[in-house]
N, CA, C, O and CB atoms as a CASP TS submission, in Angstrom:
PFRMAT TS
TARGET T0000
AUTHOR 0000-0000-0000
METHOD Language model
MODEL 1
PARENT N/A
ATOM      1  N   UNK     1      -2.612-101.188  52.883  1.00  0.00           N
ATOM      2  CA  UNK     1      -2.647-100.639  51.539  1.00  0.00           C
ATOM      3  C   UNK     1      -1.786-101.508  50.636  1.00  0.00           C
ATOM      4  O   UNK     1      -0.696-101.937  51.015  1.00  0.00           O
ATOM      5  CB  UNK     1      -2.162 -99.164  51.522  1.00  0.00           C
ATOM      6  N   UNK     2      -2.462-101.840  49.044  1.00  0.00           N
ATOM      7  CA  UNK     2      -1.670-102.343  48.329  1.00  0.00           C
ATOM      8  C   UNK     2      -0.643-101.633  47.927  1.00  0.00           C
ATOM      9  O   UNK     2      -0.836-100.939  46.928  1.00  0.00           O
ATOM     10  CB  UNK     2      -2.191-102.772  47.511  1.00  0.00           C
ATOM     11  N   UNK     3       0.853-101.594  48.636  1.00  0.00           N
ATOM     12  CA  UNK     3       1.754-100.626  47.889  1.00  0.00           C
ATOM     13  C   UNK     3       1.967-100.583  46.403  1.00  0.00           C
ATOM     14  O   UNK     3       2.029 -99.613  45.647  1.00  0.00           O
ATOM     15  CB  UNK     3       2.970-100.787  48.365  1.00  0.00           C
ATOM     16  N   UNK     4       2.105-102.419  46.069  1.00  0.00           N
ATOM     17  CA  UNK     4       2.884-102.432  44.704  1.00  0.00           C
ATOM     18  C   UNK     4       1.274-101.983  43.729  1.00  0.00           C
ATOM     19  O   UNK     4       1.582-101.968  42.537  1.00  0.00           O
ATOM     20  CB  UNK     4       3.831-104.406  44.265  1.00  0.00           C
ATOM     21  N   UNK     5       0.279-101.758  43.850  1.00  0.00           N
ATOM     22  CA  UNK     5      -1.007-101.858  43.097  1.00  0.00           C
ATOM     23  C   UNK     5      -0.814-100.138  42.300  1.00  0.00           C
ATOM     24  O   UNK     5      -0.629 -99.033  42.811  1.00  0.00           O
ATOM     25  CB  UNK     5      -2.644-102.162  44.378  1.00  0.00           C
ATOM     26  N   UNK     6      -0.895-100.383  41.508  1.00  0.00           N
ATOM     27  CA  UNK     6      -0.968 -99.083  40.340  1.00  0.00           C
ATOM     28  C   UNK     6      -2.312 -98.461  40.586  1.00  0.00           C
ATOM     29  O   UNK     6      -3.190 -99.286  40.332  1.00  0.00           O
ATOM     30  CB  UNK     6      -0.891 -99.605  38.551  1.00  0.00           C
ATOM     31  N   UNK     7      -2.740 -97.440  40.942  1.00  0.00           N
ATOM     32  CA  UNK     7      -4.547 -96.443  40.739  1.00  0.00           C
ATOM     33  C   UNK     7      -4.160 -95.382  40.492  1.00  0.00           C
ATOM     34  O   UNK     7      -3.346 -94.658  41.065  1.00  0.00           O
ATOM     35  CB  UNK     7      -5.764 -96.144  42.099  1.00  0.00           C
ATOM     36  N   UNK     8      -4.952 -95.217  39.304  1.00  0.00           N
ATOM     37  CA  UNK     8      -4.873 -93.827  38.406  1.00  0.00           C
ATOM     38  C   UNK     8      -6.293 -93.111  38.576  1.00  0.00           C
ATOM     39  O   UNK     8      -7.094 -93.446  37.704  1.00  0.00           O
ATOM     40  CB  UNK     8      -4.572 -94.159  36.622  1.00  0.00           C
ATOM     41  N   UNK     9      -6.627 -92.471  39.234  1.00  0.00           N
ATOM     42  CA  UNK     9      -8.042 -91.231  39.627  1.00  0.00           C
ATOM     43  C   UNK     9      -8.157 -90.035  38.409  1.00  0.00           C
ATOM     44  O   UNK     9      -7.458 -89.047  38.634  1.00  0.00           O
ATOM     45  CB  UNK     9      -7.631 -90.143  41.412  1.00  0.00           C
ATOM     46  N   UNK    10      -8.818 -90.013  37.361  1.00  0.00           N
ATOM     47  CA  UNK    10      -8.844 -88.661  36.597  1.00  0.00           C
ATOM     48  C   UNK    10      -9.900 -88.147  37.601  1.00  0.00           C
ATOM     49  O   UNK    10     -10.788 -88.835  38.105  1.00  0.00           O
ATOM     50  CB  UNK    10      -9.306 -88.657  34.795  1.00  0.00           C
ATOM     51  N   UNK    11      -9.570 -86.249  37.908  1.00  0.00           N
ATOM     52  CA  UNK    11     -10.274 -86.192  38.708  1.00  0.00           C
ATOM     53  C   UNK    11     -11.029 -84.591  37.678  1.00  0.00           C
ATOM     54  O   UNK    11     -10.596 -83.991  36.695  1.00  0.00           O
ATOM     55  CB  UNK    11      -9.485 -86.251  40.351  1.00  0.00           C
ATOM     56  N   UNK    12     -12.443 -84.378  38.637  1.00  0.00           N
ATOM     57  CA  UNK    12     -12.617 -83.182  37.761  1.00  0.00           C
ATOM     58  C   UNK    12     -12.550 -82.108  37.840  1.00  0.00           C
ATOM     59  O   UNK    12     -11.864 -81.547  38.694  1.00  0.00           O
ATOM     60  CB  UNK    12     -13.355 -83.057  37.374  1.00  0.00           C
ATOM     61  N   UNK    13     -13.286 -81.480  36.923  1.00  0.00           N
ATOM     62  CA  UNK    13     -11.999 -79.505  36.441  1.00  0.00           C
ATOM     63  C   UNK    13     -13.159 -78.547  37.249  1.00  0.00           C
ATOM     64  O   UNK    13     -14.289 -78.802  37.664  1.00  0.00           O
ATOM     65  CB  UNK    13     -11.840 -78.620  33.677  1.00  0.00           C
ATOM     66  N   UNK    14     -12.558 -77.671  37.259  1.00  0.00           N
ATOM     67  CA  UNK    14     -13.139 -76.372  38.178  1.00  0.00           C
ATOM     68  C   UNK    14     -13.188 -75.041  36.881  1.00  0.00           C
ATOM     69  O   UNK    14     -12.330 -74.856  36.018  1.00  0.00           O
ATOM     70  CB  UNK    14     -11.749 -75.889  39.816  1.00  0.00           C
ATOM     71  N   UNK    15     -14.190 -74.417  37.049  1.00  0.00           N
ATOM     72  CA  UNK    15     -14.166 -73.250  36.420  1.00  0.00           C
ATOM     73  C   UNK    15     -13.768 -71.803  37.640  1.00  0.00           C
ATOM     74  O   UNK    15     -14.273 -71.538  38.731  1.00  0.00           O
ATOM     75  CB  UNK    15     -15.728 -73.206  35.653  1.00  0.00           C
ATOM     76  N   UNK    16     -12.647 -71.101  36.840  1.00  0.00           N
ATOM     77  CA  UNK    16     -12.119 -70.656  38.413  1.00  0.00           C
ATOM     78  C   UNK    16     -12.943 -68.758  37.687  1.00  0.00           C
ATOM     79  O   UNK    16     -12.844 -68.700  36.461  1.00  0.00           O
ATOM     80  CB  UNK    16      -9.444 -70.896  38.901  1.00  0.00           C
ATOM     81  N   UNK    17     -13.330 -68.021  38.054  1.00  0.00           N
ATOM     82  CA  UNK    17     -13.840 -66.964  37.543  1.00  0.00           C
ATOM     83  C   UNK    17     -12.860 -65.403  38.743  1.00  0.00           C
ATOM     84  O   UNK    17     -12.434 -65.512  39.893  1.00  0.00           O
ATOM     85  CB  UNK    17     -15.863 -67.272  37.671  1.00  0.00           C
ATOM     86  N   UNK    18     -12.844 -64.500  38.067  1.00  0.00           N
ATOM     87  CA  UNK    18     -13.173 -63.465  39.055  1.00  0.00           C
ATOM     88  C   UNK    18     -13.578 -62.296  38.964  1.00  0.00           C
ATOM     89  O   UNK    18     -13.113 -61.487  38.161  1.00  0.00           O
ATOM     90  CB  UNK    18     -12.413 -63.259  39.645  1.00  0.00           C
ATOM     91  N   UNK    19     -14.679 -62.008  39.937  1.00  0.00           N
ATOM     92  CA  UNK    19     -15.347 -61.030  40.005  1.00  0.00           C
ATOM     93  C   UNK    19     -15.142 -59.946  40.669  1.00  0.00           C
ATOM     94  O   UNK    19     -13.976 -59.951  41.062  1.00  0.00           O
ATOM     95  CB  UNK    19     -16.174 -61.326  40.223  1.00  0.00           C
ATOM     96  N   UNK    20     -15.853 -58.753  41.085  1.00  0.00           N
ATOM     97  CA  UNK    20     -15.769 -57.571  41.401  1.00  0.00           C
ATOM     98  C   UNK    20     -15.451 -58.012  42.869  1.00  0.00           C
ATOM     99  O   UNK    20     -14.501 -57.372  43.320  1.00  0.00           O
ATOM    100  CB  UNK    20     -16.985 -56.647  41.027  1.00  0.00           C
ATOM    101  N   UNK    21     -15.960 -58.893  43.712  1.00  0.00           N
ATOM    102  CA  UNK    21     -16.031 -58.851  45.257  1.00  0.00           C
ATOM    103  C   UNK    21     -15.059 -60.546  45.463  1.00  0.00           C
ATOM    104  O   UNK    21     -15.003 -61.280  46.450  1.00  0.00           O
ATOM    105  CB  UNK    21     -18.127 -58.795  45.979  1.00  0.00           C
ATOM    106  N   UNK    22     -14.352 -60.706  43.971  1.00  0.00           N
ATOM    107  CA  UNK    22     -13.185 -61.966  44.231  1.00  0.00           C
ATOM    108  C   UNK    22     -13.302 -63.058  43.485  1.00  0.00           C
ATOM    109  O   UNK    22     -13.976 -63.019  42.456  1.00  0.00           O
ATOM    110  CB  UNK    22     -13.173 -62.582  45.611  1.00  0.00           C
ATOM    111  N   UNK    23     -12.667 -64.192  43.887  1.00  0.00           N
ATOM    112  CA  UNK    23     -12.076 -64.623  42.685  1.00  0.00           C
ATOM    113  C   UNK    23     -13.532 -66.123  43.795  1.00  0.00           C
ATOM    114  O   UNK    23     -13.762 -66.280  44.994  1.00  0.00           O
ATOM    115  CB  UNK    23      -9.624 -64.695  42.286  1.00  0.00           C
ATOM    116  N   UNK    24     -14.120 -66.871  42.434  1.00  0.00           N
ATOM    117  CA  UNK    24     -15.141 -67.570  42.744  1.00  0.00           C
ATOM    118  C   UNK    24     -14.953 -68.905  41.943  1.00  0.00           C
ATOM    119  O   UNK    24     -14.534 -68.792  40.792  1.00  0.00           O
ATOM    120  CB  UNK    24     -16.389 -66.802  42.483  1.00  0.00           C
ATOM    121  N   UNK    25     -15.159 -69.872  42.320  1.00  0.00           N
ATOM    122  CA  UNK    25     -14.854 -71.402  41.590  1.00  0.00           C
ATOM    123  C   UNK    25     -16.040 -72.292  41.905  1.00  0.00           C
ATOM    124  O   UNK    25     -16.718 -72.082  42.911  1.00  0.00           O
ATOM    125  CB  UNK    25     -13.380 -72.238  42.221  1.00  0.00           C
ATOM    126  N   UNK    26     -16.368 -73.519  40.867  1.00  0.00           N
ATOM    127  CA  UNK    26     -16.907 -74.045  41.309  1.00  0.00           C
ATOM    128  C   UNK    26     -17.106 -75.438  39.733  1.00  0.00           C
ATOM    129  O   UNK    26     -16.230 -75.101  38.937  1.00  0.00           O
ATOM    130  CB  UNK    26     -17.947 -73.044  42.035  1.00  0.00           C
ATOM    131  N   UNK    27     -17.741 -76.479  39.244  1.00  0.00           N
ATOM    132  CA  UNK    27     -17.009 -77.546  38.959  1.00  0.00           C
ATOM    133  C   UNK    27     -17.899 -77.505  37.015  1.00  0.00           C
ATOM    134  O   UNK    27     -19.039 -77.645  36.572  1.00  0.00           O
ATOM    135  CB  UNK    27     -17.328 -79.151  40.384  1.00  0.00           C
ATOM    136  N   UNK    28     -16.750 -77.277  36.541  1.00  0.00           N
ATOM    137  CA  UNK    28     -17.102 -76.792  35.217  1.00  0.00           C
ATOM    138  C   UNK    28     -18.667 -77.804  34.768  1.00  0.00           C
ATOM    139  O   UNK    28     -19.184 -77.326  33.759  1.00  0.00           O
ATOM    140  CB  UNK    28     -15.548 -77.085  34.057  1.00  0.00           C
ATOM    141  N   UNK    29     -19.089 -78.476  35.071  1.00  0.00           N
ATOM    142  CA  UNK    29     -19.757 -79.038  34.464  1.00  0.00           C
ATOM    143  C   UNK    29     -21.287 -78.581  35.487  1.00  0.00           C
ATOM    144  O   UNK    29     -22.402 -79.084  35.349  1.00  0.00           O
ATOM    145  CB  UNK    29     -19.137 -80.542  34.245  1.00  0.00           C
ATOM    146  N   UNK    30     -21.000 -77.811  36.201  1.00  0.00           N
ATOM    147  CA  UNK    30     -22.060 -77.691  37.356  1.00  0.00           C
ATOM    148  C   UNK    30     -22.895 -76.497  37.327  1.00  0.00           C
ATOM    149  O   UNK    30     -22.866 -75.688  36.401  1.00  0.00           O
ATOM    150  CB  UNK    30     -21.406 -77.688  38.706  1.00  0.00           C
ATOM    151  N   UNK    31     -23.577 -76.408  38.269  1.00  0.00           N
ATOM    152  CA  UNK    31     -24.080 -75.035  37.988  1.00  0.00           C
ATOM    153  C   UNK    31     -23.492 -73.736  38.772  1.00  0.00           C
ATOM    154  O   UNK    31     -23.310 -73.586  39.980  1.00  0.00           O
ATOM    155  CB  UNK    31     -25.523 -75.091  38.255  1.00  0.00           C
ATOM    156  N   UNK    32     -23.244 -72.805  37.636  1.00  0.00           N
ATOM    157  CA  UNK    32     -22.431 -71.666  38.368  1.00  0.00           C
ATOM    158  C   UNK    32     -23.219 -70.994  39.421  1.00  0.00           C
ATOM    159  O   UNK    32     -22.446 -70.545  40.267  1.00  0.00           O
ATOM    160  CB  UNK    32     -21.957 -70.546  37.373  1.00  0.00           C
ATOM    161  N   UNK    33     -24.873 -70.669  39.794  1.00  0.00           N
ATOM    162  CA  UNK    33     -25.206 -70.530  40.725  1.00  0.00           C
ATOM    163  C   UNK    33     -24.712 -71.292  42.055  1.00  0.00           C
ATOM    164  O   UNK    33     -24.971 -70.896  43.192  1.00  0.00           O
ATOM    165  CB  UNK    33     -26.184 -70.566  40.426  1.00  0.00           C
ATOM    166  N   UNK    34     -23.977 -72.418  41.753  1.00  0.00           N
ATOM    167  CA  UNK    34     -23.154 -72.736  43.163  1.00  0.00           C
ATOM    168  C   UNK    34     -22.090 -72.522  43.371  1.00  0.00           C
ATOM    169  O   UNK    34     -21.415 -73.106  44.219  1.00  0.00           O
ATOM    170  CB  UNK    34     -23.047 -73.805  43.552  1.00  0.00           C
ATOM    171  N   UNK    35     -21.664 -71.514  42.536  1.00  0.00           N
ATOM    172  CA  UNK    35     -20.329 -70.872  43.028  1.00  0.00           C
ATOM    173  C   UNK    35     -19.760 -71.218  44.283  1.00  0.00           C
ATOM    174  O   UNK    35     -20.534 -71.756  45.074  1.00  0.00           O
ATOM    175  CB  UNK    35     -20.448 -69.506  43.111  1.00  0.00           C
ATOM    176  N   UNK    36     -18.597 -71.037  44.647  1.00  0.00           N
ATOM    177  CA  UNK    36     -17.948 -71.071  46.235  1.00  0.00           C
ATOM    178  C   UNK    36     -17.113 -69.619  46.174  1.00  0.00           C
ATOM    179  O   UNK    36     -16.409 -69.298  45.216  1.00  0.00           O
ATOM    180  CB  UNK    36     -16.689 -72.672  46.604  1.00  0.00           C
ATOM    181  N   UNK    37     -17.269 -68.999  47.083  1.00  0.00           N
ATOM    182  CA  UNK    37     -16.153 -67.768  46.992  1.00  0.00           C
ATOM    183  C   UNK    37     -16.889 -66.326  48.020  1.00  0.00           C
ATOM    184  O   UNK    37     -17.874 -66.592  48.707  1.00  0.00           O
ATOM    185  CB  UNK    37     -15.935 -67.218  44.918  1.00  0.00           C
ATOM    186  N   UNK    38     -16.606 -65.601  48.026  1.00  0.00           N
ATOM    187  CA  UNK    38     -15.382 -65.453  47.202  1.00  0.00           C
ATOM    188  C   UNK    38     -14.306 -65.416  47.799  1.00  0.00           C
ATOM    189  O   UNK    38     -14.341 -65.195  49.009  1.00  0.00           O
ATOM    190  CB  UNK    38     -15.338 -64.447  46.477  1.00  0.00           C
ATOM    191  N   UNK    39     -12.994 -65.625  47.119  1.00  0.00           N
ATOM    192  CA  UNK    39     -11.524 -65.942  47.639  1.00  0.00           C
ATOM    193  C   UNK    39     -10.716 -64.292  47.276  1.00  0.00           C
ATOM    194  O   UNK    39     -11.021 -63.516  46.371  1.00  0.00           O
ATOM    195  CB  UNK    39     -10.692 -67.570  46.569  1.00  0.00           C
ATOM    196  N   UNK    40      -9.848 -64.164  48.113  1.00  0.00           N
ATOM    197  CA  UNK    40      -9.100 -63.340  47.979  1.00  0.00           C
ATOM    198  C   UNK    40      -7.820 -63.203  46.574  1.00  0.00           C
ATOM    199  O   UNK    40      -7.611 -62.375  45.688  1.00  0.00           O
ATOM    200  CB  UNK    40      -8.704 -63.459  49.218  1.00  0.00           C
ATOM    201  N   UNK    41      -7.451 -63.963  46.821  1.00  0.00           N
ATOM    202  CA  UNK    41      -6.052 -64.178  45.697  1.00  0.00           C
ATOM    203  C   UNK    41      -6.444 -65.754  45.219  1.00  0.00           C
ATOM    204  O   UNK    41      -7.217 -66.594  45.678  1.00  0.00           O
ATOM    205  CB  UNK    41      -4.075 -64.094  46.651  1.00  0.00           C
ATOM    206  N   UNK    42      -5.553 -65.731  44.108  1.00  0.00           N
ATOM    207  CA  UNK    42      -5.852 -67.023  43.092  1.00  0.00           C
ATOM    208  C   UNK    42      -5.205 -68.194  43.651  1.00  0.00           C
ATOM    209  O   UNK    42      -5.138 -69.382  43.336  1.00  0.00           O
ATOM    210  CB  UNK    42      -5.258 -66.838  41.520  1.00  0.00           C
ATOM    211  N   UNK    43      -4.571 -67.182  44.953  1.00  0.00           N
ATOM    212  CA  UNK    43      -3.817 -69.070  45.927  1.00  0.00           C
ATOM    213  C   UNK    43      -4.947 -69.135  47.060  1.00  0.00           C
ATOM    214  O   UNK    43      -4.863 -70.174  47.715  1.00  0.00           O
ATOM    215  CB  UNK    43      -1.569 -68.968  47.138  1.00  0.00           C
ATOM    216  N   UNK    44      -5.761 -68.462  47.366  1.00  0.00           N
ATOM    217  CA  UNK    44      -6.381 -69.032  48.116  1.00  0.00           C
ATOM    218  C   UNK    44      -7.324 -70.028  47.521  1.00  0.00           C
ATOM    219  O   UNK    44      -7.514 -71.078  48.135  1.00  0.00           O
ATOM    220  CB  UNK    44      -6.855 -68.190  48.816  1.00  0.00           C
ATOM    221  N   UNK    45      -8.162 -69.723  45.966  1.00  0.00           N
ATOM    222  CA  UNK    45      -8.718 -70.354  45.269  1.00  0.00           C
ATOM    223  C   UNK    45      -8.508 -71.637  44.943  1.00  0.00           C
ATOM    224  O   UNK    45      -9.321 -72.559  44.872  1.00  0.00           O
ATOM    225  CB  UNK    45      -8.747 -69.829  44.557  1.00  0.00           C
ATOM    226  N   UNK    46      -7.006 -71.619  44.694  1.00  0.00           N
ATOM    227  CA  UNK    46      -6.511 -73.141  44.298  1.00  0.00           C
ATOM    228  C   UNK    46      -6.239 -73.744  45.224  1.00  0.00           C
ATOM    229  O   UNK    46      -6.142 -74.931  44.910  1.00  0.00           O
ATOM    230  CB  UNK    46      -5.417 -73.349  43.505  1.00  0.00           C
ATOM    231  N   UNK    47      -5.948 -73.490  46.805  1.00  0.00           N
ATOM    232  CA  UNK    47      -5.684 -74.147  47.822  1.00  0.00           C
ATOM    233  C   UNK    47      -6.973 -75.141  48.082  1.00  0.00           C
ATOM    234  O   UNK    47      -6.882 -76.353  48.280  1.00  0.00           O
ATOM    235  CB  UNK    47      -5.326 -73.178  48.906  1.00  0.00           C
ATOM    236  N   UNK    48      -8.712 -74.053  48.020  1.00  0.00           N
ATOM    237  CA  UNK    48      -9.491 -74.603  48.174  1.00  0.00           C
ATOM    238  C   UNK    48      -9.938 -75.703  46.855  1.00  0.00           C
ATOM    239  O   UNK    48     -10.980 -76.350  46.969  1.00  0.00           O
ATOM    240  CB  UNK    48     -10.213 -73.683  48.618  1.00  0.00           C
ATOM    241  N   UNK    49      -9.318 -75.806  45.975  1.00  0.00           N
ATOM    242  CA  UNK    49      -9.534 -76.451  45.070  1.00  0.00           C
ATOM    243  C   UNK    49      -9.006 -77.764  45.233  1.00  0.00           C
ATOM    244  O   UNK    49      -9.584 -78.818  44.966  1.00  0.00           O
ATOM    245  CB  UNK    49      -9.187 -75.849  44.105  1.00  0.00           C
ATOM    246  N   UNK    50      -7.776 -77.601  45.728  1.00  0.00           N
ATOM    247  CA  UNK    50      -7.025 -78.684  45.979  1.00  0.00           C
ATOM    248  C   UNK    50      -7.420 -79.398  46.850  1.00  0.00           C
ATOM    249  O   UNK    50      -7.436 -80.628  46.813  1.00  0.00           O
ATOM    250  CB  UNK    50      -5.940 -78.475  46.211  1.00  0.00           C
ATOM    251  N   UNK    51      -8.085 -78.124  48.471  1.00  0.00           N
ATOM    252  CA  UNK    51      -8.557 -79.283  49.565  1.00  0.00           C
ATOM    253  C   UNK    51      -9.418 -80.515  48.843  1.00  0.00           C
ATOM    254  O   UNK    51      -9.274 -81.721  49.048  1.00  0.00           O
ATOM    255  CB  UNK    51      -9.632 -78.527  50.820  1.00  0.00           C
ATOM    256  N   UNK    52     -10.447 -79.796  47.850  1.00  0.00           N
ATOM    257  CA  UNK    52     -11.906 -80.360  47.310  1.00  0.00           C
ATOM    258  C   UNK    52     -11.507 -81.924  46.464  1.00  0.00           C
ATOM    259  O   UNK    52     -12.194 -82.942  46.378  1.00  0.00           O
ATOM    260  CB  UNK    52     -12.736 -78.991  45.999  1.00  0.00           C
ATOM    261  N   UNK    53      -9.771 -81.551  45.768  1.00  0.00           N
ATOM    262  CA  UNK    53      -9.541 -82.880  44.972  1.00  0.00           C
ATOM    263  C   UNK    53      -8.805 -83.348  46.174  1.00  0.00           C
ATOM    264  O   UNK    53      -8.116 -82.481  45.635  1.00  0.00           O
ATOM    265  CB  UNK    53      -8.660 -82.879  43.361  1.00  0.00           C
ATOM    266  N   UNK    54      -8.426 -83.656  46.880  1.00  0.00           N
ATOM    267  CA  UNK    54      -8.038 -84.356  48.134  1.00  0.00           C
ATOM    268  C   UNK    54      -8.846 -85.199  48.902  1.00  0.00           C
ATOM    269  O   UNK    54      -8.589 -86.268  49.456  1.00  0.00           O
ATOM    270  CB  UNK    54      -7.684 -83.533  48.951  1.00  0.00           C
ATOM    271  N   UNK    55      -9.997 -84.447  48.832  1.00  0.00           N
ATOM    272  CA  UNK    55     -10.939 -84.968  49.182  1.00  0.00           C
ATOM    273  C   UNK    55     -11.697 -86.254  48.397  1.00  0.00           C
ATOM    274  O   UNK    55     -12.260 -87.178  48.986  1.00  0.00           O
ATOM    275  CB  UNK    55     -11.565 -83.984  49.329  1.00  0.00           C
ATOM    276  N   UNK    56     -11.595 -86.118  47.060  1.00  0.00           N
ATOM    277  CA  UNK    56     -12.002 -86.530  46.366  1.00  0.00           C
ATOM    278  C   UNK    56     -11.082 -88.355  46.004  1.00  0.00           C
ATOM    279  O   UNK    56     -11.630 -89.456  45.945  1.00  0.00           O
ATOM    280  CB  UNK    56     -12.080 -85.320  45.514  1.00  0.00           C
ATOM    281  N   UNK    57      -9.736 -88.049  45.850  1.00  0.00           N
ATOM    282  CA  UNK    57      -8.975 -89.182  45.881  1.00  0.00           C
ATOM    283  C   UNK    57      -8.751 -90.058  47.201  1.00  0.00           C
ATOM    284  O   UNK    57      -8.224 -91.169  47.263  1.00  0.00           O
ATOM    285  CB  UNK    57      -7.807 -88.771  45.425  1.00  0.00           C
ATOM    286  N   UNK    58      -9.328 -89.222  48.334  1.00  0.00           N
ATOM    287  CA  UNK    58      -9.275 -90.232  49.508  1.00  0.00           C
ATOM    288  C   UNK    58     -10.569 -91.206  49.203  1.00  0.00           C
ATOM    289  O   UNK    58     -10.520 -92.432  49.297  1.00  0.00           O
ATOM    290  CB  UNK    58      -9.390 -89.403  51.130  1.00  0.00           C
ATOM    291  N   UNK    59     -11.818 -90.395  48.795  1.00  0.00           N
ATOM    292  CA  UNK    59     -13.270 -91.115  49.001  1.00  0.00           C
ATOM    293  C   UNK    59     -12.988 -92.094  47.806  1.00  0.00           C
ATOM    294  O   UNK    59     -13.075 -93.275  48.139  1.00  0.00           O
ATOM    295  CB  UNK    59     -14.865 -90.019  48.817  1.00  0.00           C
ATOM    296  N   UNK    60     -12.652 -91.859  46.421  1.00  0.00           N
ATOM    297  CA  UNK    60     -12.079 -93.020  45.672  1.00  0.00           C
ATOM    298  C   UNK    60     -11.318 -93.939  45.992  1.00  0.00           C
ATOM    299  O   UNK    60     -11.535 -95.137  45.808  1.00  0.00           O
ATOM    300  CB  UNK    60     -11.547 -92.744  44.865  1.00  0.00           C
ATOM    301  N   UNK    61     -10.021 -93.283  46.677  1.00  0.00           N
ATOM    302  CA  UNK    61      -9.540 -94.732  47.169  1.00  0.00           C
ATOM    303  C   UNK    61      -9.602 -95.488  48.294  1.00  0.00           C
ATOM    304  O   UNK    61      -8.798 -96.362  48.617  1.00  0.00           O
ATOM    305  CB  UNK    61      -8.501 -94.813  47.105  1.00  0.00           C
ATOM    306  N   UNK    62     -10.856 -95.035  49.062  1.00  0.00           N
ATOM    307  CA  UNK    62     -10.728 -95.938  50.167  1.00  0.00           C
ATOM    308  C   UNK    62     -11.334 -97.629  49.937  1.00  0.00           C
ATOM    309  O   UNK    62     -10.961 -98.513  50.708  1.00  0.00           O
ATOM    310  CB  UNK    62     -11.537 -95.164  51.364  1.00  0.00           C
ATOM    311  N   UNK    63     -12.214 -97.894  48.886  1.00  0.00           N
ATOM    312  CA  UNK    63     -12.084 -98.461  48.544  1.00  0.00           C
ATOM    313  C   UNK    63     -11.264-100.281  48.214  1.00  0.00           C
ATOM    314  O   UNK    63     -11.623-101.422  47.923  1.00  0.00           O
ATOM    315  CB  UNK    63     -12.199 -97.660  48.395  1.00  0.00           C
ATOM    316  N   UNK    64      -9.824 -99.386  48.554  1.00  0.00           N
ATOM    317  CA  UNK    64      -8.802-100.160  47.771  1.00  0.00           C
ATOM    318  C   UNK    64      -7.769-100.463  48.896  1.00  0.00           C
ATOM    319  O   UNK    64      -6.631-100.874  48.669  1.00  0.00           O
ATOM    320  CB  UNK    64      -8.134 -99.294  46.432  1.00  0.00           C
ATOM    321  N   UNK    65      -8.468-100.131  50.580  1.00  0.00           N
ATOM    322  CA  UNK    65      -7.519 -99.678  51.731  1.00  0.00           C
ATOM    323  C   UNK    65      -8.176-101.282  52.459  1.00  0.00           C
ATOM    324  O   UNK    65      -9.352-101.645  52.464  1.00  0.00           O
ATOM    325  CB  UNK    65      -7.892 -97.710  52.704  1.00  0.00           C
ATOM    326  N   UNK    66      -6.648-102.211  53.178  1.00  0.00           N
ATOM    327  CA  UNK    66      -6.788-102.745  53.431  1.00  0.00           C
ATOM    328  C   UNK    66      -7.370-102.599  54.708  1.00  0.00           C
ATOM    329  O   UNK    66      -7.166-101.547  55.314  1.00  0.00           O
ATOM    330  CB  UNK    66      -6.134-103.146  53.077  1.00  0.00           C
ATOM    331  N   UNK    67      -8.196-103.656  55.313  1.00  0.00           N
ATOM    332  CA  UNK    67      -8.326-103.277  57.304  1.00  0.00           C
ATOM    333  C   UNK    67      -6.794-103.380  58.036  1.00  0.00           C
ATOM    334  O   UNK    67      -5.826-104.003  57.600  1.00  0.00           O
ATOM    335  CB  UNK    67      -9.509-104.839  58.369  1.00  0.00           C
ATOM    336  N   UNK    68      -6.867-102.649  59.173  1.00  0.00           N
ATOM    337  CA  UNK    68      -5.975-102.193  59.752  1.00  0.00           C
ATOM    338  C   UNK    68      -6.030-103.914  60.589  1.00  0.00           C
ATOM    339  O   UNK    68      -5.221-104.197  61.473  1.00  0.00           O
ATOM    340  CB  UNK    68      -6.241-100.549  60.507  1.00  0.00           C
TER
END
């Protein structure tokens, strides 16, 4: 990995909702028929949100990953 190399990832937004049977998210620009949920509490929501941008900055930066 380039340590000294600067990468900046804007990553994207989630529309987080909640409903009668829990709290449901899924990627503001998308379609809400693909909801994900439902989640119990608003930390389980954001946990899974977070796995999803985690996910997201590894597949961007692999990219930029030297061979072992």
């Amino acid at each position: 990995m380039l340590s000294n190399a600067k990468r900046t990832y804007m990553l994207a937004n989630y529309t987080v909702e909640q409903r009668a049977k829990g709290w449901f998210y899924w990627p503001t620009y998308g379609e809400k028929a693909d909801a994900k949920g439902p989640y119990s509490s608003i930390a389980s929501v954001s946990l899974m949100i977070a796995r999803q941008l985690g996910r997201e900055i590894k597949k961007r930066d692999a990219v930029h990953q030297l061979p072992e």
